[in-house]
C-alpha positions as CSV (number, residue, x, y, z in Angstrom):
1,X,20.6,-42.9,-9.5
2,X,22.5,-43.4,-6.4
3,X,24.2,-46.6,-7.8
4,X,25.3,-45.2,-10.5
5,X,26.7,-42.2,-8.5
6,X,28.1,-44.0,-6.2
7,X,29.7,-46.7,-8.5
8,X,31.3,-43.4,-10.6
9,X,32.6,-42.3,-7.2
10,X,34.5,-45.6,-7.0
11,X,35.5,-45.3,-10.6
12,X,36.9,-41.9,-10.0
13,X,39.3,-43.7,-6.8
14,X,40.0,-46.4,-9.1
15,X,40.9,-43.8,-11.5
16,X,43.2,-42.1,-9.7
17,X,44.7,-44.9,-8.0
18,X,45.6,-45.9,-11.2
19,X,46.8,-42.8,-12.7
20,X,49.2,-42.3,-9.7
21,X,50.5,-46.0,-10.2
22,X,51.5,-45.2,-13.6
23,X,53.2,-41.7,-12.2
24,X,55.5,-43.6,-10.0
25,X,56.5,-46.3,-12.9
26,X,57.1,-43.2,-15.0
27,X,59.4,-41.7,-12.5
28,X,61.5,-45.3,-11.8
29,X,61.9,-45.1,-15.9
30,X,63.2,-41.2,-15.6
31,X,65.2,-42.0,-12.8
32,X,66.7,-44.5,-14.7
33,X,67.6,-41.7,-17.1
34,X,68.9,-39.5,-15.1
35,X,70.7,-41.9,-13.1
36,X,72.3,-43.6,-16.6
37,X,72.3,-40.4,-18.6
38,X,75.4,-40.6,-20.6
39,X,75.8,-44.2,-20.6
40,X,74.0,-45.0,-23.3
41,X,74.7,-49.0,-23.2
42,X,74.3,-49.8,-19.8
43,X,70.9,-47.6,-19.6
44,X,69.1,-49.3,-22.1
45,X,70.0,-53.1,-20.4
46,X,68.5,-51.5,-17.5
47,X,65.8,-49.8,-18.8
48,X,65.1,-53.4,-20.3
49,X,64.7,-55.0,-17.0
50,X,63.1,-52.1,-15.1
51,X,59.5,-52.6,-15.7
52,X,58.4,-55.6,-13.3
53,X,60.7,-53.8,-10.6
54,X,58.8,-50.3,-11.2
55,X,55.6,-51.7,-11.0
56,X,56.9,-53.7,-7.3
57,X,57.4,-50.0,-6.3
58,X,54.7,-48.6,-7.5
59,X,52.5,-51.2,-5.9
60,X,54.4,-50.8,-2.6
61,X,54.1,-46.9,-2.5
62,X,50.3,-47.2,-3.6
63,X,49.2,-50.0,-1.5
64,X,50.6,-48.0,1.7
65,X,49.2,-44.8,0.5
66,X,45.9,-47.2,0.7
67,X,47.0,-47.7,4.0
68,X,46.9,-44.5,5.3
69,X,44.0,-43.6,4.1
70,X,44.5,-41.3,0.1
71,X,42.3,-43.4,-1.2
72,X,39.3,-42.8,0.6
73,X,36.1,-41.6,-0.9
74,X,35.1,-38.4,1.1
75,X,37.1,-38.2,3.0
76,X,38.8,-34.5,3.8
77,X,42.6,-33.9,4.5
78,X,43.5,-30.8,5.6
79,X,47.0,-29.7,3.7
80,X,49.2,-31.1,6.9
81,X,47.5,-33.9,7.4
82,X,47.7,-35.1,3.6
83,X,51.3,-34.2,3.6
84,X,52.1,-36.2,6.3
85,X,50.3,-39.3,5.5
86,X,51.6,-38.9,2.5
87,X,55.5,-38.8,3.9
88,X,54.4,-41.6,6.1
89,X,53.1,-43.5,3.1
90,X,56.6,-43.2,1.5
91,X,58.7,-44.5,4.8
92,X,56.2,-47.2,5.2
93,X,56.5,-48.2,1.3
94,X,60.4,-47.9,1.6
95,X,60.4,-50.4,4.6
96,X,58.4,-52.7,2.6
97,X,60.4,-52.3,-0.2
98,X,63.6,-52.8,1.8
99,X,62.3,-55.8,3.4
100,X,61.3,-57.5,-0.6
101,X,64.9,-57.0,-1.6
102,X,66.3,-58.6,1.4
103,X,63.7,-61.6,0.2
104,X,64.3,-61.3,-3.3
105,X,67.7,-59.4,-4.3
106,X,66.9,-60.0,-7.7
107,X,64.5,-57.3,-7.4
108,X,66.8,-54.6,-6.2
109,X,66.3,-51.4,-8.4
110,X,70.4,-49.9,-6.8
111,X,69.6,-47.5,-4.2
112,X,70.6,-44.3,-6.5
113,X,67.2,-45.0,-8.5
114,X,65.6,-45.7,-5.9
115,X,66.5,-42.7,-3.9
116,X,65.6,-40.8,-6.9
117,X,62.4,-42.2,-8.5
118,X,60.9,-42.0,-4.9
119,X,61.4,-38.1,-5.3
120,X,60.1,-37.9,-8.4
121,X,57.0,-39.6,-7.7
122,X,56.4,-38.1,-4.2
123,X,56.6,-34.7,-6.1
124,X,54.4,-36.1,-9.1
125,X,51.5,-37.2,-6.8
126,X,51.5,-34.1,-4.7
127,X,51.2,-31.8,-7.7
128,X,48.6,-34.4,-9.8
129,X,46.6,-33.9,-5.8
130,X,47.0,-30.2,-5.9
131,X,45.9,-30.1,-9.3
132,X,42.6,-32.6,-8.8
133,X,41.6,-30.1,-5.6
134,X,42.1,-26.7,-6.6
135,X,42.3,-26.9,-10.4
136,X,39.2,-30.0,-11.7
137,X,37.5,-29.3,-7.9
138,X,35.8,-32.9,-9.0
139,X,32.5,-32.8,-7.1
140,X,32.3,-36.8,-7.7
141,X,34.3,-37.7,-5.2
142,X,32.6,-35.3,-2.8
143,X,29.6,-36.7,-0.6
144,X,26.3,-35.2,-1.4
145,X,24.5,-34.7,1.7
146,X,21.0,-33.6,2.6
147,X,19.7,-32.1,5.8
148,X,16.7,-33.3,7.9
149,X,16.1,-29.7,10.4
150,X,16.1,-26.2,9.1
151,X,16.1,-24.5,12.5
152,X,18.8,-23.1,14.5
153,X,20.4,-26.1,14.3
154,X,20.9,-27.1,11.3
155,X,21.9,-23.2,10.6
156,X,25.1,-24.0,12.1
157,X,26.2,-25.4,9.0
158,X,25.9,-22.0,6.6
159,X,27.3,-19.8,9.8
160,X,30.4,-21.9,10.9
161,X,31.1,-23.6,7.4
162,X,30.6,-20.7,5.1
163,X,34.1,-21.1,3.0
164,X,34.5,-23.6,0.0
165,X,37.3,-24.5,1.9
166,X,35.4,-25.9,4.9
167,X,33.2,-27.7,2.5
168,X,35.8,-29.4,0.6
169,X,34.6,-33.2,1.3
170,X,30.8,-32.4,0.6
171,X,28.0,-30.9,-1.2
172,X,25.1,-29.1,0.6
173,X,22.1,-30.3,-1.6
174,X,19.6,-28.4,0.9
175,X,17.8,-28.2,4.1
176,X,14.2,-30.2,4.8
177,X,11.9,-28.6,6.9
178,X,11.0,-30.6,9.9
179,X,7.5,-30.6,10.8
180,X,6.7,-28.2,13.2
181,X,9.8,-26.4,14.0
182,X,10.3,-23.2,13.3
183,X,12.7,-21.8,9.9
184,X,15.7,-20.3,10.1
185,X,17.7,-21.3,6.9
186,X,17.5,-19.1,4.3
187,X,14.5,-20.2,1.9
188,X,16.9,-20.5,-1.3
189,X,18.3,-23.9,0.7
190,X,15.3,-25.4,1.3
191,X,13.8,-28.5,-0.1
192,X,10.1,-29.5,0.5
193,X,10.0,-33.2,0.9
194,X,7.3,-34.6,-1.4
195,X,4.4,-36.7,0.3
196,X,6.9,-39.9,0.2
197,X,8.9,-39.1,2.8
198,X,12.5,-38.7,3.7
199,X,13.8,-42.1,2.4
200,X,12.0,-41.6,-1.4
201,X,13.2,-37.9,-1.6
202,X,16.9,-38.8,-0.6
203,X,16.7,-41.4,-2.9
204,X,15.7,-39.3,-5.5
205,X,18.2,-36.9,-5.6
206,X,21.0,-39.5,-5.1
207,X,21.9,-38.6,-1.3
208,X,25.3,-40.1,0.4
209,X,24.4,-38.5,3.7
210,X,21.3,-37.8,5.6
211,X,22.3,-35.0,8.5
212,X,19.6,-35.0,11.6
213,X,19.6,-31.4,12.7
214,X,16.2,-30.8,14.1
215,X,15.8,-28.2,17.0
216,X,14.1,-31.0,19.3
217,X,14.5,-34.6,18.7
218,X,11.6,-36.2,20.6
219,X,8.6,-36.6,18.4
220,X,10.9,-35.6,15.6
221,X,13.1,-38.3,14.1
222,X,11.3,-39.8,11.2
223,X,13.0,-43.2,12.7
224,X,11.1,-45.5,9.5
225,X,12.9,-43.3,6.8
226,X,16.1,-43.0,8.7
227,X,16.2,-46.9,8.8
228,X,15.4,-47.1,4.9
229,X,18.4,-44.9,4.3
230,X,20.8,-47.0,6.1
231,X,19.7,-50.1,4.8
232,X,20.0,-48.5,1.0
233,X,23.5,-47.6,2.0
234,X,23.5,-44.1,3.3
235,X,25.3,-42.8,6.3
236,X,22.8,-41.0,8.9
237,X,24.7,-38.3,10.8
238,X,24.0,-36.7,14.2
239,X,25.2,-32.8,13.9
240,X,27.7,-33.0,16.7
241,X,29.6,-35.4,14.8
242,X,29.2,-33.7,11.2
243,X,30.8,-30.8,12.8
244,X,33.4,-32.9,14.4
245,X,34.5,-34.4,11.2
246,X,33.8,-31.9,9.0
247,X,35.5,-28.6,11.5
248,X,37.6,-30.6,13.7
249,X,35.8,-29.3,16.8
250,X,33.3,-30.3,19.4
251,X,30.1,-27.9,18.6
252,X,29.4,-27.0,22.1
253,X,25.9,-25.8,21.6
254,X,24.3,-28.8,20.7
255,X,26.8,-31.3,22.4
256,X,25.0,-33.6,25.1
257,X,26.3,-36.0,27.6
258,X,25.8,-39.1,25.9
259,X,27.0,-37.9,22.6
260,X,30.5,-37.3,24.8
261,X,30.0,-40.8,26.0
262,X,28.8,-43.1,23.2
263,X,30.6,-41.2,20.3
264,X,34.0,-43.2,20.5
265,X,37.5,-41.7,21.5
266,X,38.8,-41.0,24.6
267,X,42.2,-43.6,23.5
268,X,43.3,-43.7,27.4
269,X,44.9,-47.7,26.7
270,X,48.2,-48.8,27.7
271,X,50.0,-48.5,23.5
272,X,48.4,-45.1,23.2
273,X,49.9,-44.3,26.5
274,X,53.5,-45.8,25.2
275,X,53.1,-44.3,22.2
276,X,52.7,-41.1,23.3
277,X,55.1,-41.0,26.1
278,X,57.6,-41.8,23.7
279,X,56.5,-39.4,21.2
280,X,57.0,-36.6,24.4
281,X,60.5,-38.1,24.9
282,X,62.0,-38.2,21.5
283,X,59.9,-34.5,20.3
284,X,61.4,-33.2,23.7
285,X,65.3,-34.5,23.7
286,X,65.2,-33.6,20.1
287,X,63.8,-30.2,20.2
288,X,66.0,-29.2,23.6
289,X,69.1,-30.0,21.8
290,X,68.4,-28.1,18.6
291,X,67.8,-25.1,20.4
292,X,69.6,-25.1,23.8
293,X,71.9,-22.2,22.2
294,X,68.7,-20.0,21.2
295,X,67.4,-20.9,25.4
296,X,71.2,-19.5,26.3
297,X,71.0,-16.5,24.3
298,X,67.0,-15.6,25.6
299,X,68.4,-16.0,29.0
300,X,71.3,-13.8,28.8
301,X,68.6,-11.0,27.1
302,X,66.8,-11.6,29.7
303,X,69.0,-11.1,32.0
304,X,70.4,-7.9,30.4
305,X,67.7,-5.8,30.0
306,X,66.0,-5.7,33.3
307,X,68.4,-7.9,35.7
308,X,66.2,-9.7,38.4
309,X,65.2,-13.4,37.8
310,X,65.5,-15.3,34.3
311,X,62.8,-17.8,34.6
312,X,59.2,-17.4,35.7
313,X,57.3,-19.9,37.9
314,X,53.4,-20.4,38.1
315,X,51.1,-23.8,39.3
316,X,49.4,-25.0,36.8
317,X,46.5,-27.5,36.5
318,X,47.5,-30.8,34.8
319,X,46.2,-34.3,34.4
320,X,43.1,-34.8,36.5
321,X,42.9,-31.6,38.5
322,X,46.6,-32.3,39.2
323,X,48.7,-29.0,40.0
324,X,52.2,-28.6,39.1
325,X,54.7,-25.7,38.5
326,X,55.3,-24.4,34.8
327,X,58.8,-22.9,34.0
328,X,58.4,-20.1,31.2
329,X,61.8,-17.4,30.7
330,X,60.2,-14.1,32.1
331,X,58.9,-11.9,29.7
332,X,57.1,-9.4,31.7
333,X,58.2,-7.0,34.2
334,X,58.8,-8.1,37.8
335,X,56.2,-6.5,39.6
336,X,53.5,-7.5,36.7
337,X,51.3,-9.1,39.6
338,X,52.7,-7.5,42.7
339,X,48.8,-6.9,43.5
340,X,48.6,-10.5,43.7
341,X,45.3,-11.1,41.5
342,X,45.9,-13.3,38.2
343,X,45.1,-11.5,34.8
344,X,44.8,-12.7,31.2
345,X,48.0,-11.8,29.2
346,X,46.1,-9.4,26.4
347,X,47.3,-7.9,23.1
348,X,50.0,-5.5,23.3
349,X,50.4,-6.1,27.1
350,X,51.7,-3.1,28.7
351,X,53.3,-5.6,31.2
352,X,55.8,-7.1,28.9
353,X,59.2,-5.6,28.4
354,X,60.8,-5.6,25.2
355,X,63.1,-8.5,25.1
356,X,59.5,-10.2,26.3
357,X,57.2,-9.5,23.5
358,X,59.8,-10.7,21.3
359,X,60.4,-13.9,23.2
360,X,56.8,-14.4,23.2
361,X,55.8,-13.7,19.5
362,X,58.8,-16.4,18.2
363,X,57.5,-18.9,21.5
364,X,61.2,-18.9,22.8
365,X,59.6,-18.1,26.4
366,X,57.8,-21.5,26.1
367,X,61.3,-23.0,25.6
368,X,61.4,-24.3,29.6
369,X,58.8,-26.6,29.4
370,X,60.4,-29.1,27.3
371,X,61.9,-29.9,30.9
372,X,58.3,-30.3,31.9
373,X,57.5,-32.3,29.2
374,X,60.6,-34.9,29.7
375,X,59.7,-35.0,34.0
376,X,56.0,-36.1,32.7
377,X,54.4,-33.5,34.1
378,X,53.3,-32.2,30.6
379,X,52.9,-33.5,27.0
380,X,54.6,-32.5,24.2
381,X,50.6,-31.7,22.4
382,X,47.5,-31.4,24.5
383,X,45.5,-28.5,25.7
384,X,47.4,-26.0,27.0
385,X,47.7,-25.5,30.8
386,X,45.8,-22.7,32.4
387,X,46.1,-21.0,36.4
388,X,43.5,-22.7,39.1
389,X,41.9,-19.3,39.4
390,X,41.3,-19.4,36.1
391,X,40.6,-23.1,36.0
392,X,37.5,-22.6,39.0
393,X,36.2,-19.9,37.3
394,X,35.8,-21.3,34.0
395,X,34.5,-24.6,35.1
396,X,32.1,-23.0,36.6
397,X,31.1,-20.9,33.6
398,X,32.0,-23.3,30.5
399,X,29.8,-26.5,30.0
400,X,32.5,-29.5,30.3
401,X,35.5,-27.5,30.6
402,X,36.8,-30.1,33.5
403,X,37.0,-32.9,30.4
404,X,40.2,-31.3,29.1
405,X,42.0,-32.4,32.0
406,X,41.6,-36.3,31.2
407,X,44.8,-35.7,29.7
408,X,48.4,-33.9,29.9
409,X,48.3,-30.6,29.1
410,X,50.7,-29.9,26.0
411,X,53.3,-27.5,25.0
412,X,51.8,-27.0,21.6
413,X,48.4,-28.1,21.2
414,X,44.7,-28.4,18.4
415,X,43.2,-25.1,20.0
416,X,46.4,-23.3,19.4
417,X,46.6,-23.7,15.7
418,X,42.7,-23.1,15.1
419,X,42.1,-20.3,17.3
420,X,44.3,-17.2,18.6
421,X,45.9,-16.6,22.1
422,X,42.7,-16.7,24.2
423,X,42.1,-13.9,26.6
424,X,38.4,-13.9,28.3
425,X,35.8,-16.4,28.9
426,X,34.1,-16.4,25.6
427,X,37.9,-16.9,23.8
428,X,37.6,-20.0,26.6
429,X,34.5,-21.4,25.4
430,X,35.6,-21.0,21.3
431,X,39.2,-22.8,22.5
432,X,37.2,-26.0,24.6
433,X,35.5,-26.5,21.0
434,X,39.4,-27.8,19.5
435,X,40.5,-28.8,23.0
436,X,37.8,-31.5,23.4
437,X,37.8,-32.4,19.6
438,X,42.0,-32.7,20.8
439,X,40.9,-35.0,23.5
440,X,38.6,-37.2,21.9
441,X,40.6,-38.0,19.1
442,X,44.4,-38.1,20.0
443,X,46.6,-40.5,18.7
444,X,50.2,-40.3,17.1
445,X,49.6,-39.3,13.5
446,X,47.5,-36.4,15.0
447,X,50.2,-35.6,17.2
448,X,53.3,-35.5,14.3
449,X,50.6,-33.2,12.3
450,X,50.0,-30.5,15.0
451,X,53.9,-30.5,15.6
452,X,54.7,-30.1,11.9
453,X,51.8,-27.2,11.9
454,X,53.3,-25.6,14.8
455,X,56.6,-25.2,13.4
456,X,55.0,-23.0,10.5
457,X,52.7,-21.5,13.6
458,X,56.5,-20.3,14.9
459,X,57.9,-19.2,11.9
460,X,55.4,-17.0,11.0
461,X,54.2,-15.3,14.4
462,X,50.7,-16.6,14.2
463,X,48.5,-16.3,17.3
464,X,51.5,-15.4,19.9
465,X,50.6,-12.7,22.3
């Protein structure tokens, strides 16, 4: 049973694959068409010699879609992240594409086909995607995972990923009891393992995934079956990393040391270091030039409505403990601290002024930092930066908030798109869930995703206090 699952899995990648080849051959014969429409003669001595150079592209296009990772078995995009990859797919199979014609010229398709069967068949393969995920919702390709622990643990899983839409990439096919732990999954979900064991019942009901999720490990890892599984070809799965794949966060109440430390991540080497500093520069030139008239026009508003100084200045805590000064446009009234002690900015603030909460609900008072960004004193993404007194207190409160320092704070960061604007200790503790998942996993395609999600973040309002 789980061969033949898992081979129809494959067929259904193969499938597809193979459906999306033929969508982007299509779309090289109707650009064609469009491209020839009214010249009869001269589109069908094209049309003749079309089909080995449609296939090249759709070859290219597929085989760097491969690339970047659409054509992965369980594996979950969120709607960014797919459309990215999926634009990156594109540039990457352009370049190839470019590169074979400079090789071969007699395989040049004329660059106003091109231009316009590469359209067509980005368009085609997003609405064929859209239509396998919402419309078929083809369990096939989703892995079916069973869960070793049916305490508070494991429970995690029906309170923090209650939506279909969190459980896109799997199927829950139950909960097994560990022996002498207490319940706390509802008794629908369970699944009483037969005398067997583990191994024999996941084989049985054609498991992809076995999730350890018991309360207490010692003396409660069947380690016999758990070695069975992997050696018939089934992933074994801690909980923190489940939740970290599955969420995009770190669970912080059943995170340990030495998951932090032997789970991978933590990318500090010199390219990733490049890579991003360059991503900073060219994100923060670009995004100061497109909108030095808006920075011009908050400033003057600014200035306007309660005279008095335009820009607001406050240390920070960056890199490693390291303090610096942030540059914001004011948005609250001059005397909002006279008293001297440092306050969470809350909902509705009575502190702003006008002109403020509209600078802060479209992120123009954030506008400053790009200067930040481009000294190297900030990132363009990372965990945003927070006051010392706020800084001691927490560290002292939240278990490993110090680890969000191993890196640049950011202008725009993970937390900000998954959570709102966080105002007490416990808003804290929910944001160091996205801000170490941020940490652990940076890298530039993560980086171009939370920039393009931040754009819609600004344009419609969402978590700006």
């Amino acid at each position: 049973m789980k061969r033949s699952r898992s081979s129809r899995k494959a067929l259904a990648i193969r499938a597809l694959w193979l459906i999306e080849l033929v969508l982007v051959i299509l779309s090289v014969v109707a650009a064609a068409w469009l491209r020839f429409h009214g010249d009869e003669h001269d589109r069908l001595i094209y049309l003749e010699q079309a089909p080995p150079r449609a296939v090249l592209i759709a070859l290219c296009l597929t085989g760097a879609m491969t690339a970047f990772g659409l054509y992965q078995v369980h594996v979950r995009h969120r709607r960014m992240d797919f459309v990215l990859r999926l634009l990156l797919s594109f540039v990457t199979g352009g370049v190839m594409l470019v590169v074979i014609y400079y090789l071969v010229p007699q395989a040049y398709i004329g660059r106003g086909v091109l231009a316009i069967s590469l359209g067509i068949s980005l368009l085609a393969i997003v609405l064929l995607r859209m239509l396998a995920l919402h419309v078929l919702q083809i369990d096939v390709l989703k892995k079916r995972i069973l869960v070793y622990g049916a305490g508070k643990n494991a429970n995690l899983i029906n309170t923090q990923l209650r939506r279909a839409s969190d459980r896109r990439s799997f199927v829950l096919v139950g909960f097994v009891p560990a022996p002498g732990q207490a319940v706390a999954v509802d008794s629908a979900c369970l699944i009483v393992p037969p005398e067997e064991g583990l191994f024999a019942l996941a084989d049985r009901l054609g498991i992809d995934e076995v999730l350890m999720a018991p309360d207490e490990r010692r003396g409660g890892m069947p380690m016999e079956d758990m070695l069975q599984c992997v050696q018939r070809g089934m992933a074994v799965t801690d909980l923190s990393t489940f939740f970290e794949r599955e969420a995009g966060m770190v669970q912080m109440s059943i995170v340990d040391p030495s998951w932090l430390v032997l789970s991978g991540g933590f990318d500090y080497s010199l390219p990733r270091r490049l890579s991003k500093r360059a991503f900073d520069l060219v994100a923060a030139s670009t995004i100061l030039i497109l909108t030095s008239p808006l920075m011009l026009l908050t400033a003057l508003a600014v200035w306007l409505e309660s005279g008095g100084p335009i820009l607001y200045r406050q240390i920070r805590v960056g890199e490693r403990g390291r303090h610096f000064e942030i540059v914001k446009f004011r948005s609250m009234r001059v005397d909002a601290e006279v008293d001297g002690v440092a306050r969470w900015a809350s909902r509705d603030d009575n502190r702003s002024t006008r002109v403020g909460r509209l600078i802060r609900k479209t992120r123009l008072d954030e506008l400053p930092q790009l200067f930040s960004v481009l000294r190297g004193d900030m990132s363009f993404v990372g965990p945003r930066p927070e006051r010392p007194h706020f800084v001691d207190m927490l560290s002292g409160e939240i278990r490993y908030y110090g680890v969000r320092h191993s890196v640049k704070p950011g202008l725009t960061g993970w937390a900000q798109l998954r959570y709102p604007y966080g105002a007490s200790v416990r808003d804290a503790d929910e944001k160091l869930k996205f801000d170490l998942f941020y940490v652990k996993n940076h890298g530039l395609v993560f980086d171009l995703m939370i920039l393009l999600q931040t754009v819609e973040v600004v344009l419609f309002g969402r978590g700006a206090r």
